[in-house]
Biopython code that builds the backbone (N, CA, C, O; Angstrom):
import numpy as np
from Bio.PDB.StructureBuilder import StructureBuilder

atoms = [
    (1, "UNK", "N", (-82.018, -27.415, -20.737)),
    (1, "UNK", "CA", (-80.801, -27.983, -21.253)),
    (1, "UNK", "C", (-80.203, -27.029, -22.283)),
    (1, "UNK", "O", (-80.870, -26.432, -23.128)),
    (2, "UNK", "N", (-78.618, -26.925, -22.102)),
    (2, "UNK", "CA", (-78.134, -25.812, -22.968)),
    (2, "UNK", "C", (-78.539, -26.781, -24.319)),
    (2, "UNK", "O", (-78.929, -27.945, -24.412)),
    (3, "UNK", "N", (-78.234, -25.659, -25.368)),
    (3, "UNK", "CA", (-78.301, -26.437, -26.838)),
    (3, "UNK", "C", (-77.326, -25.861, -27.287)),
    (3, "UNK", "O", (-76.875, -24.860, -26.730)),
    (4, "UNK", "N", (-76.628, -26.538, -28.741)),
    (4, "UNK", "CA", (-75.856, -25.969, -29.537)),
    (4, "UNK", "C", (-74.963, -24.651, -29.615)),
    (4, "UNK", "O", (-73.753, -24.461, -29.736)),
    (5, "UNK", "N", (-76.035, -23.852, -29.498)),
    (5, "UNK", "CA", (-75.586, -22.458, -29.913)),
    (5, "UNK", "C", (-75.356, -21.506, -28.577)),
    (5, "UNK", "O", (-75.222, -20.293, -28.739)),
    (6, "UNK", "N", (-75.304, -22.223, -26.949)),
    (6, "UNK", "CA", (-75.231, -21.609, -26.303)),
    (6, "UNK", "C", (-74.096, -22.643, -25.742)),
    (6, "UNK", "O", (-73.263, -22.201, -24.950)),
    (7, "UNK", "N", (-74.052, -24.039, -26.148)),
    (7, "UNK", "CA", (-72.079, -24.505, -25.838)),
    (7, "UNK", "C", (-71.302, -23.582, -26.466)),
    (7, "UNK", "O", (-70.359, -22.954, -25.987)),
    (8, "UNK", "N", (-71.874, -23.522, -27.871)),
    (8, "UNK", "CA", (-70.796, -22.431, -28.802)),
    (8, "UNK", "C", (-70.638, -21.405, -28.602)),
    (8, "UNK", "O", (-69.811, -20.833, -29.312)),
    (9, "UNK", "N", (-71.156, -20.831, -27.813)),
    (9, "UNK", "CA", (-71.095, -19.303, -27.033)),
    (9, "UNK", "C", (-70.341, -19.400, -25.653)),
    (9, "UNK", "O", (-69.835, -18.507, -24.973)),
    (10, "UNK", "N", (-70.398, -20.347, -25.512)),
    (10, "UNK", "CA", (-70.021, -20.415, -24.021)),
    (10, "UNK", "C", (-67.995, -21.137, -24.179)),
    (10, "UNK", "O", (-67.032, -20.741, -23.522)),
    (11, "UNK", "N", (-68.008, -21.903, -24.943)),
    (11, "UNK", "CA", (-66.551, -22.574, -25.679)),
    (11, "UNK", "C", (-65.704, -21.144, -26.074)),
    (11, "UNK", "O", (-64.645, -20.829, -25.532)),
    (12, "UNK", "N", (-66.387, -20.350, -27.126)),
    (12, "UNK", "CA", (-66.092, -19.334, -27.641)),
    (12, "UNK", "C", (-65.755, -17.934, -26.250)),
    (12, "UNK", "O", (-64.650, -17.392, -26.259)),
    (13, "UNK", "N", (-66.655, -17.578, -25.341)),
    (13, "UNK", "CA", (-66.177, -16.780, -24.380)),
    (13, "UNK", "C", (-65.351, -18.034, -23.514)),
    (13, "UNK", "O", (-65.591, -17.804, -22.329)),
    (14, "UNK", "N", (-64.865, -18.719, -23.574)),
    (14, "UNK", "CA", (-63.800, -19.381, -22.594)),
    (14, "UNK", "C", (-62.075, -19.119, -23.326)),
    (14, "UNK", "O", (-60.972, -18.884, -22.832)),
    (15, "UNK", "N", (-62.643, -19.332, -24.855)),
    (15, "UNK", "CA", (-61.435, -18.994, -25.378)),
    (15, "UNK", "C", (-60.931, -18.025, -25.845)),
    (15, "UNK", "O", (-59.888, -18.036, -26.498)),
    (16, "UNK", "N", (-61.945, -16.539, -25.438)),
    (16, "UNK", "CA", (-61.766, -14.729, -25.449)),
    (16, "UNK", "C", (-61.221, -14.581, -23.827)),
    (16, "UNK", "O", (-60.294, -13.819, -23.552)),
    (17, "UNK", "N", (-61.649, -15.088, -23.193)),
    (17, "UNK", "CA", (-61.006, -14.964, -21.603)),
    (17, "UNK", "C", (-59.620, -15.396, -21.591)),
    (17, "UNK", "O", (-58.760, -14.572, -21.283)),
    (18, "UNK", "N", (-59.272, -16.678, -21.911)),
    (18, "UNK", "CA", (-58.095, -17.468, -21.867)),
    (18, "UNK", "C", (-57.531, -16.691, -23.036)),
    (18, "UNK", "O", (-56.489, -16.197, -22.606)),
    (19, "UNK", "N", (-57.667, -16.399, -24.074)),
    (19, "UNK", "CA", (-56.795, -15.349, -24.714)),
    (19, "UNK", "C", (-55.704, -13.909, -23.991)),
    (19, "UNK", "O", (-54.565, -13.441, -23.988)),
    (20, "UNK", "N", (-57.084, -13.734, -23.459)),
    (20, "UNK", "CA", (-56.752, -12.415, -22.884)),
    (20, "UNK", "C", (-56.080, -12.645, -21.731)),
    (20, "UNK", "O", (-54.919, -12.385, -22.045)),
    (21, "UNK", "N", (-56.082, -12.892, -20.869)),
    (21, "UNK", "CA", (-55.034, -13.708, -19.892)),
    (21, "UNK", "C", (-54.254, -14.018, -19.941)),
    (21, "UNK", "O", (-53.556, -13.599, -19.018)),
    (22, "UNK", "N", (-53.363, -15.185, -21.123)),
    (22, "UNK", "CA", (-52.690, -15.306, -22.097)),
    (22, "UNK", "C", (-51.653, -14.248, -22.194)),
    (22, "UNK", "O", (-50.524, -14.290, -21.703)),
    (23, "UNK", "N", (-52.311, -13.072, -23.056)),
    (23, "UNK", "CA", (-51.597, -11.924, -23.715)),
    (23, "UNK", "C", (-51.266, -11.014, -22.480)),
    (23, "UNK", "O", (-50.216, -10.378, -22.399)),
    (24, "UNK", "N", (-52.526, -11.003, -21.256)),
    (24, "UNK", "CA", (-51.988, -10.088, -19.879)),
    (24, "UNK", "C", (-50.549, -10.760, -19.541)),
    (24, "UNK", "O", (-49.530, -10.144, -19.852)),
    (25, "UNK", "N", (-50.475, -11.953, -18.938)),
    (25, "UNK", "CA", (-49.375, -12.715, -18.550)),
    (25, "UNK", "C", (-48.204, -12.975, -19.457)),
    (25, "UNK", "O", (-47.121, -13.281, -18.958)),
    (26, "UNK", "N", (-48.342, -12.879, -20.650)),
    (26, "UNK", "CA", (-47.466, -12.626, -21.415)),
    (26, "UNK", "C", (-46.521, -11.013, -21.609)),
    (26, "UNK", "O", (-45.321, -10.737, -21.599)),
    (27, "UNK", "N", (-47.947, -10.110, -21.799)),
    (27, "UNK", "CA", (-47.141, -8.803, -21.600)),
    (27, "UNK", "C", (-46.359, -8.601, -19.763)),
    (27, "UNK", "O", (-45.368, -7.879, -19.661)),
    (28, "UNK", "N", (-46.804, -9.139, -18.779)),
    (28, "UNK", "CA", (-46.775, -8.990, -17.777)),
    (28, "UNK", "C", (-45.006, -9.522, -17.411)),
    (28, "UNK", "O", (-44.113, -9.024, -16.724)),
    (29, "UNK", "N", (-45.108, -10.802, -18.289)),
    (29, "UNK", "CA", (-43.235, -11.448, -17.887)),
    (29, "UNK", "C", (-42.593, -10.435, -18.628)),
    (29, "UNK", "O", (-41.789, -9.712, -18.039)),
    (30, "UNK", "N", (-42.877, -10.228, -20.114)),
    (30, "UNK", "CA", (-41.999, -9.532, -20.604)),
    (30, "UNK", "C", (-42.035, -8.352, -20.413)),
    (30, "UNK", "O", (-41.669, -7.646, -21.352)),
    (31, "UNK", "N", (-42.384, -7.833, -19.422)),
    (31, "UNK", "CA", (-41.962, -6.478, -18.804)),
    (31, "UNK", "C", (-41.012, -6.277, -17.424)),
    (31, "UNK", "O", (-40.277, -5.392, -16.989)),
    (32, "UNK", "N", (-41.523, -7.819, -16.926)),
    (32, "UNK", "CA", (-40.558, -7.907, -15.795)),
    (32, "UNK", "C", (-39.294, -8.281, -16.217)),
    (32, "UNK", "O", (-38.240, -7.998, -15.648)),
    (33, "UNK", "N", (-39.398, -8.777, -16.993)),
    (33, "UNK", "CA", (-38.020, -9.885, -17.706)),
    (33, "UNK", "C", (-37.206, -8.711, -17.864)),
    (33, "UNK", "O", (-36.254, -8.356, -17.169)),
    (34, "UNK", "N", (-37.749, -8.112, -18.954)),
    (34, "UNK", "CA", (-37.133, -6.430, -19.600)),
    (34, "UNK", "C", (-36.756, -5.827, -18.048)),
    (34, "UNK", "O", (-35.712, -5.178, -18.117)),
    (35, "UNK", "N", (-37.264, -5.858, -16.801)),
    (35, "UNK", "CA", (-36.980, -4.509, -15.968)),
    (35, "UNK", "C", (-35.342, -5.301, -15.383)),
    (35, "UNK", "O", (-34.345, -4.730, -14.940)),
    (36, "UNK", "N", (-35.575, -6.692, -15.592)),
    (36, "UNK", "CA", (-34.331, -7.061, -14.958)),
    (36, "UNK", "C", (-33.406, -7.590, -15.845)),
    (36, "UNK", "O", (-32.379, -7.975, -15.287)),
    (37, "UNK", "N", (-33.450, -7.763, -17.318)),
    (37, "UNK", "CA", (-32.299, -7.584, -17.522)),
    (37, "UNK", "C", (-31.381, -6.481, -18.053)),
    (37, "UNK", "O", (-30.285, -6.653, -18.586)),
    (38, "UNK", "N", (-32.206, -4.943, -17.750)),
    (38, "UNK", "CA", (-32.093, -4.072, -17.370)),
    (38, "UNK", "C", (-31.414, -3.193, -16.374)),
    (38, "UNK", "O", (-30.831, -2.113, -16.281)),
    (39, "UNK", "N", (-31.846, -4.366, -15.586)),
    (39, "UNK", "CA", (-30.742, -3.516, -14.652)),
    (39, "UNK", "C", (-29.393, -4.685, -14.779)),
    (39, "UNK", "O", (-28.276, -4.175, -14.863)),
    (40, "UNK", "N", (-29.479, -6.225, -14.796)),
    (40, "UNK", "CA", (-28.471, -6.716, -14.574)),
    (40, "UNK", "C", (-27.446, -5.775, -15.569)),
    (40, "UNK", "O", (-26.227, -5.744, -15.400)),
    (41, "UNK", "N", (-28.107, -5.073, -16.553)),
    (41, "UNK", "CA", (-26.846, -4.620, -17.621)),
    (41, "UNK", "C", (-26.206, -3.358, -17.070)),
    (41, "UNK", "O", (-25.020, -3.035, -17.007)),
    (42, "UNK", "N", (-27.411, -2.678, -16.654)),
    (42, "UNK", "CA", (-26.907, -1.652, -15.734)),
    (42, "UNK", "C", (-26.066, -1.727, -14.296)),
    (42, "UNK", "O", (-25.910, -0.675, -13.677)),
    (43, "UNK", "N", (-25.633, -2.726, -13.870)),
    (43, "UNK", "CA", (-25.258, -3.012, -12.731)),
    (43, "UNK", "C", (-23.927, -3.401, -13.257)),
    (43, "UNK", "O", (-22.916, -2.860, -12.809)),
    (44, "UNK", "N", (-23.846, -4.613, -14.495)),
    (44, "UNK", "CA", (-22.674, -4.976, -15.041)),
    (44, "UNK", "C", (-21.700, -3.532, -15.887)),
    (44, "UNK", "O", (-20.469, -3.541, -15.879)),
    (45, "UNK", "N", (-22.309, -2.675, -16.393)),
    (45, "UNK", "CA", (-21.914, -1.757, -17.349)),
    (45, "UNK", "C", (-21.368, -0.720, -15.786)),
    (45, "UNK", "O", (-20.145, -0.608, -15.705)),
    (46, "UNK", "N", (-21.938, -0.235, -14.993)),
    (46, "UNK", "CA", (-21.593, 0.269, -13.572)),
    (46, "UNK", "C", (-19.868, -0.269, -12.988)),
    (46, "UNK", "O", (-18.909, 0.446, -12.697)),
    (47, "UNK", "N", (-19.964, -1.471, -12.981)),
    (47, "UNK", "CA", (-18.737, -2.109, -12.528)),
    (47, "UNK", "C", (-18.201, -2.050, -13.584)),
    (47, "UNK", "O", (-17.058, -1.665, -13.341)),
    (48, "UNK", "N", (-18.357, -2.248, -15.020)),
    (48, "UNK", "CA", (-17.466, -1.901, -15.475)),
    (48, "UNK", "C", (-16.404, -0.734, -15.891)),
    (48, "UNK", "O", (-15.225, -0.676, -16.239)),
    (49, "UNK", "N", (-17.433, 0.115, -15.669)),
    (49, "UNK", "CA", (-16.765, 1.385, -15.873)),
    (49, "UNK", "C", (-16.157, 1.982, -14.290)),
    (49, "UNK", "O", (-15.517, 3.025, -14.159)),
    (50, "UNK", "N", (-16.405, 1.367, -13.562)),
    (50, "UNK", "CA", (-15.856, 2.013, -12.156)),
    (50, "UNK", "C", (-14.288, 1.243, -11.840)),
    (50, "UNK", "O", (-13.377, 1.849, -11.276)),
    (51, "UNK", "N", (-14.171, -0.287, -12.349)),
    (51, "UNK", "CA", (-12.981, -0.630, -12.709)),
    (51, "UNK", "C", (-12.135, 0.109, -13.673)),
    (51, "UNK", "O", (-11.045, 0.666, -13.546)),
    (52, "UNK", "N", (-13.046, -0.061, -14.799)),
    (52, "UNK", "CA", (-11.861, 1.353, -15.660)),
    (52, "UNK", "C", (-11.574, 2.467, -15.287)),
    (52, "UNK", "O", (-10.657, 3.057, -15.857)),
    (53, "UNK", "N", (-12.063, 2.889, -14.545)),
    (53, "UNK", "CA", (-12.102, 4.386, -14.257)),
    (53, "UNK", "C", (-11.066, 4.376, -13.136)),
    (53, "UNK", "O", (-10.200, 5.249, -13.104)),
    (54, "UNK", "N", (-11.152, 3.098, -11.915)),
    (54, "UNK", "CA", (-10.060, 2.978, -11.378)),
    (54, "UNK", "C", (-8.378, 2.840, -11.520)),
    (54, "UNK", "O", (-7.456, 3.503, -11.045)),
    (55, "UNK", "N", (-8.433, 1.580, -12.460)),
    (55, "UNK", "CA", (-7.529, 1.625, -13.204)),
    (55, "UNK", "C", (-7.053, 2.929, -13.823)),
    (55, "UNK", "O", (-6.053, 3.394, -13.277)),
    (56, "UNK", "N", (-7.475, 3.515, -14.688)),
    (56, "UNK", "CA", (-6.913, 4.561, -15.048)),
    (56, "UNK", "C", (-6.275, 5.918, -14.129)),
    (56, "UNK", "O", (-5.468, 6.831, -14.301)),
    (57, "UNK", "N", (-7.030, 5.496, -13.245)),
    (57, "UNK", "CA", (-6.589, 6.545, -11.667)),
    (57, "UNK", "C", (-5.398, 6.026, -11.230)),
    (57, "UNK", "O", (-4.295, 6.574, -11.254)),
    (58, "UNK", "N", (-5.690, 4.927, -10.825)),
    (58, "UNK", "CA", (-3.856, 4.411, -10.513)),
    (58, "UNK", "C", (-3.368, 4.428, -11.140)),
    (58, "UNK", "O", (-2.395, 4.981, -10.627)),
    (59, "UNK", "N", (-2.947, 4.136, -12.725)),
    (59, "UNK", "CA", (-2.220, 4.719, -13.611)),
    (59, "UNK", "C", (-1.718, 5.620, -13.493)),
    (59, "UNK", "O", (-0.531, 5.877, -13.698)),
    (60, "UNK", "N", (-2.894, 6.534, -12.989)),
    (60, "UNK", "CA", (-2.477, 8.043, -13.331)),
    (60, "UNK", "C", (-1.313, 8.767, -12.372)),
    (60, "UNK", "O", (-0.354, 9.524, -12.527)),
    (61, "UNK", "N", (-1.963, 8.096, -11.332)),
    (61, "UNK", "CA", (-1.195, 8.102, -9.828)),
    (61, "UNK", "C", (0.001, 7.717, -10.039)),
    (61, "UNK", "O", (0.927, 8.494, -9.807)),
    (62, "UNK", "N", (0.200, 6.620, -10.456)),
    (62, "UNK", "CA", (1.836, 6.081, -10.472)),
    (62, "UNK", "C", (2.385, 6.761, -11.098)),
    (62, "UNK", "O", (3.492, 7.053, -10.647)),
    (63, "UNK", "N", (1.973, 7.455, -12.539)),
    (63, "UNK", "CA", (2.751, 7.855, -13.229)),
    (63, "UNK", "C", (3.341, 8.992, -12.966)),
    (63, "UNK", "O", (4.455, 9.312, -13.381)),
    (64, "UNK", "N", (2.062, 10.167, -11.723)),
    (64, "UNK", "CA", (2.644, 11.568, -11.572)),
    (64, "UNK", "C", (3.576, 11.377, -10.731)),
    (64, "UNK", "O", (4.350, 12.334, -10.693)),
    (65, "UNK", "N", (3.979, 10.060, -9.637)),
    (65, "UNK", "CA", (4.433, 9.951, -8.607)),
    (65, "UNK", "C", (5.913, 9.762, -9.449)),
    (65, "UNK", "O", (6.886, 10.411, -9.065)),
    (66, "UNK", "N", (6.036, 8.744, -10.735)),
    (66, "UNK", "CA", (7.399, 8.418, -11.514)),
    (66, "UNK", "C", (8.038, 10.014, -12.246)),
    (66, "UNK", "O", (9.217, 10.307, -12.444)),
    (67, "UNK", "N", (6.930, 10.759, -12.503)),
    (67, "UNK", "CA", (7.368, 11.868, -12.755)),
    (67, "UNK", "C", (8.130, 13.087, -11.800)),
    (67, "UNK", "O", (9.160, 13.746, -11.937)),
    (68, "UNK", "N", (7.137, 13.022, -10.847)),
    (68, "UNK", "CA", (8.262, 13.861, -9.559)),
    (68, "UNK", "C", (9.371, 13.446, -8.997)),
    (68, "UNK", "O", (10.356, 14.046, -8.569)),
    (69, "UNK", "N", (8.982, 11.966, -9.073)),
    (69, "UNK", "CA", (10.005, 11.266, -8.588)),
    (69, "UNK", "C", (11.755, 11.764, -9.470)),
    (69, "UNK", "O", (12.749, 12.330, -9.014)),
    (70, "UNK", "N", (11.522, 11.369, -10.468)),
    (70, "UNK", "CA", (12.629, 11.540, -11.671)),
    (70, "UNK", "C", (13.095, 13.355, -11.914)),
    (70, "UNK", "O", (14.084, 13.759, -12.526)),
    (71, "UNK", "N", (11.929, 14.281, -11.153)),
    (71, "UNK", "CA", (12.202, 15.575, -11.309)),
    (71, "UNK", "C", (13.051, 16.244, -10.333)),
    (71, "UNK", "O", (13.742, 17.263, -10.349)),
    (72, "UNK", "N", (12.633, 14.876, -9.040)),
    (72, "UNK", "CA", (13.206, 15.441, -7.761)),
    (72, "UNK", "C", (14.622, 14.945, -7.546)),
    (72, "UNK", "O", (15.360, 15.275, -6.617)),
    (73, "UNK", "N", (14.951, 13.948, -8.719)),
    (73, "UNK", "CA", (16.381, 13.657, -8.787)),
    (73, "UNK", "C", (17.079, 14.254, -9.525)),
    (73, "UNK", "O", (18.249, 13.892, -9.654)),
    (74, "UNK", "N", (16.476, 15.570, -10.378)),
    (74, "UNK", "CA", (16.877, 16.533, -11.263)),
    (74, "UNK", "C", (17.703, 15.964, -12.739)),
    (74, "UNK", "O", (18.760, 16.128, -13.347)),
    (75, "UNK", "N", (16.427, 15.198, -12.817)),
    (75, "UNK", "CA", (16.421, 14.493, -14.218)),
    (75, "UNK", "C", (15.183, 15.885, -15.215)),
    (75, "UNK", "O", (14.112, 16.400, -14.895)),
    (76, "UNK", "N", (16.019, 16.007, -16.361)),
    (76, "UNK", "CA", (15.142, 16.899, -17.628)),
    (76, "UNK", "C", (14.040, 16.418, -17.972)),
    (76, "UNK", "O", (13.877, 15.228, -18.240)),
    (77, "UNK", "N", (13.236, 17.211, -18.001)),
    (77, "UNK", "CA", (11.664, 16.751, -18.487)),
    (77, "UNK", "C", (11.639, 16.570, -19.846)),
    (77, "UNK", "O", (10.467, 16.577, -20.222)),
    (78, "UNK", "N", (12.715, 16.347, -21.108)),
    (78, "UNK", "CA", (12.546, 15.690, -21.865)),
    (78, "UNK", "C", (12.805, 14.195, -21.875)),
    (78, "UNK", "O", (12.200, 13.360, -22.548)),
    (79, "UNK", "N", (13.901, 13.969, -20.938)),
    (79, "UNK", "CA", (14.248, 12.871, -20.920)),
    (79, "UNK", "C", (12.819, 12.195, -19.607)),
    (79, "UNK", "O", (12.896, 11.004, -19.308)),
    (80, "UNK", "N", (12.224, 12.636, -19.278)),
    (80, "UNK", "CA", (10.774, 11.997, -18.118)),
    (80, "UNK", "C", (10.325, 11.357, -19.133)),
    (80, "UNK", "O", (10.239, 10.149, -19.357)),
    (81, "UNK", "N", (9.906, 12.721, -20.031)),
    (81, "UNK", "CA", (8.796, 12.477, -21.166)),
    (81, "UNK", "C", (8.990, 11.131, -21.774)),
    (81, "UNK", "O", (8.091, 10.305, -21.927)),
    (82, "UNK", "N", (10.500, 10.949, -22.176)),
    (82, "UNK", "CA", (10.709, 9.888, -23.203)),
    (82, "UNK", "C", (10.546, 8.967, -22.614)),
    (82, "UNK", "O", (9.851, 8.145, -23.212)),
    (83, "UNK", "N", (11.067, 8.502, -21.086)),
    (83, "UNK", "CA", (11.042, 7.216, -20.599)),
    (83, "UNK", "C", (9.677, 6.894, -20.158)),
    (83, "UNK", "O", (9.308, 5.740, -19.940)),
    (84, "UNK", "N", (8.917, 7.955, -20.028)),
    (84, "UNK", "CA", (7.401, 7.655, -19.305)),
    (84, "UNK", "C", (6.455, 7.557, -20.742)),
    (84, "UNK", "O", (5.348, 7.136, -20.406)),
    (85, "UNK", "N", (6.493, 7.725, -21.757)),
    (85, "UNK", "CA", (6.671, 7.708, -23.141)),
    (85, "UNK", "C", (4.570, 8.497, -22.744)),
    (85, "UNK", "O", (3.448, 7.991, -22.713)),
    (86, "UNK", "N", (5.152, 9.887, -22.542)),
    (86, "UNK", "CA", (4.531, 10.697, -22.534)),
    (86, "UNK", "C", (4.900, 12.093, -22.837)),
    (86, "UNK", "O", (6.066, 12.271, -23.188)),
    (87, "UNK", "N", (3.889, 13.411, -22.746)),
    (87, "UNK", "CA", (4.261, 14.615, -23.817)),
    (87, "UNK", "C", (5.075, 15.236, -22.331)),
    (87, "UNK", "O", (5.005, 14.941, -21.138)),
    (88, "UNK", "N", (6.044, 16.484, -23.336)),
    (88, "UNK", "CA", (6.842, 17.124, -22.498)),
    (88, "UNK", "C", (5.504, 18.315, -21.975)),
    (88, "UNK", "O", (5.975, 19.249, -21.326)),
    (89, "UNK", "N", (4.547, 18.358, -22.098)),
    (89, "UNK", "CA", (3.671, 19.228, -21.420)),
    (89, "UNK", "C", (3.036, 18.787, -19.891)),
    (89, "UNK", "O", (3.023, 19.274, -18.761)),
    (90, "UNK", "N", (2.377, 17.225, -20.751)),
    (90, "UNK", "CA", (1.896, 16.433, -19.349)),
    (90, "UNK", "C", (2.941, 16.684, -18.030)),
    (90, "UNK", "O", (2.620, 17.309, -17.020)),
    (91, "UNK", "N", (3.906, 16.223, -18.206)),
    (91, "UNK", "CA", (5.260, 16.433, -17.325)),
    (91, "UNK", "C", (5.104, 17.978, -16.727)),
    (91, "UNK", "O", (5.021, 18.269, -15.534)),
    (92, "UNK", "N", (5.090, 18.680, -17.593)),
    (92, "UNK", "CA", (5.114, 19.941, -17.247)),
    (92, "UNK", "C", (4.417, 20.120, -16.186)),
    (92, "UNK", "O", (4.854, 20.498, -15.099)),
    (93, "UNK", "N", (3.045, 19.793, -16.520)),
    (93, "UNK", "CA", (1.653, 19.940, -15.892)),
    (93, "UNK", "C", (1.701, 19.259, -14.487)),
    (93, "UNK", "O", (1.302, 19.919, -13.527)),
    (94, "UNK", "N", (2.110, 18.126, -14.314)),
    (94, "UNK", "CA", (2.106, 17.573, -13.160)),
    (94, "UNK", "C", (3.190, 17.999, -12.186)),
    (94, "UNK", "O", (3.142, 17.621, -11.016)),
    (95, "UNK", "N", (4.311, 18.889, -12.706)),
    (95, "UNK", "CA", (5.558, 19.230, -11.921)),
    (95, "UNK", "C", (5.050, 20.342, -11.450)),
    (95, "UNK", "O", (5.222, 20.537, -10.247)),
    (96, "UNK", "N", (4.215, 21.477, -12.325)),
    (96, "UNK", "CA", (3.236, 22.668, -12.059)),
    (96, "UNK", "C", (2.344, 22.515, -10.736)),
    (96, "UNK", "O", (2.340, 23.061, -9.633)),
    (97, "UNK", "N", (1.609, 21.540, -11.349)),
    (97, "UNK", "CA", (0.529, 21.612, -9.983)),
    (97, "UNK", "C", (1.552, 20.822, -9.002)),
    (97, "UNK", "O", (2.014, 21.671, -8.240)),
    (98, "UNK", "N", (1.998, 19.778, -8.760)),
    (98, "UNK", "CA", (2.577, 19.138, -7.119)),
    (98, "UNK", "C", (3.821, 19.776, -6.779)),
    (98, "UNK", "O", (4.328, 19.507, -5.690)),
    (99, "UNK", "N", (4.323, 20.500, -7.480)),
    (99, "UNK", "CA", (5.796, 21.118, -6.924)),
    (99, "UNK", "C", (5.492, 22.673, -7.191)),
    (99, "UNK", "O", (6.339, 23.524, -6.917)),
]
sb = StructureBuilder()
sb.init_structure("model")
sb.init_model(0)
sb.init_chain("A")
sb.init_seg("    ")
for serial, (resi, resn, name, xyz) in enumerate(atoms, 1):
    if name == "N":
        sb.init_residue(resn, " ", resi, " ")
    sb.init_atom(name, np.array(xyz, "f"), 0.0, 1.0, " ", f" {name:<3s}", serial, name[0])
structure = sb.get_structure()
């Protein structure tokens, strides 16, 4: 028959096991947890910048298109500049390279 001091040994390694298990499964979520909201940020921060980045492309697009447009009606590239309320260089630059 166990006695005393070998329940208490035996209580005691149940609750060094279950500790440790515990702390495995604990480090174990919060690493998965971490890998995914990790990427959800990386996935969200991705789209976000590929929308901006779009946006700013069509911007960009419309604007060289309002610029030739207005050059090819032999409107002055100061007066582009002012209405596109951009520099008389940009103008420059875009009449340079597409024309």
């Amino acid at each position: 028959m166990a006695d005393a001091a070998d329940v208490l040994k035996a209580k005691e390694e149940g609750l060094r096991k279950g500790f440790e298990k515990g702390i495995e499964q604990g480090i174990e979520k919060g690493i998965e947890q971490g890998i995914e909201k990790g990427i959800e940020q990386g996935i969200e921060k991705g789209i976000e910048q590929g929308i901006e980045k779009g946006i700013e492309q069509g911007i960009e697009k419309e604007q060289q298109k309002a610029i030739l447009g207005f050059y090819d009606l032999g409107i002055e590239v100061v007066k582009i500049a002012k209405a596109l309320n951009v520099t008389e260089e940009r103008v420059n630059q875009v009449i340079k390279e597409y024309r």
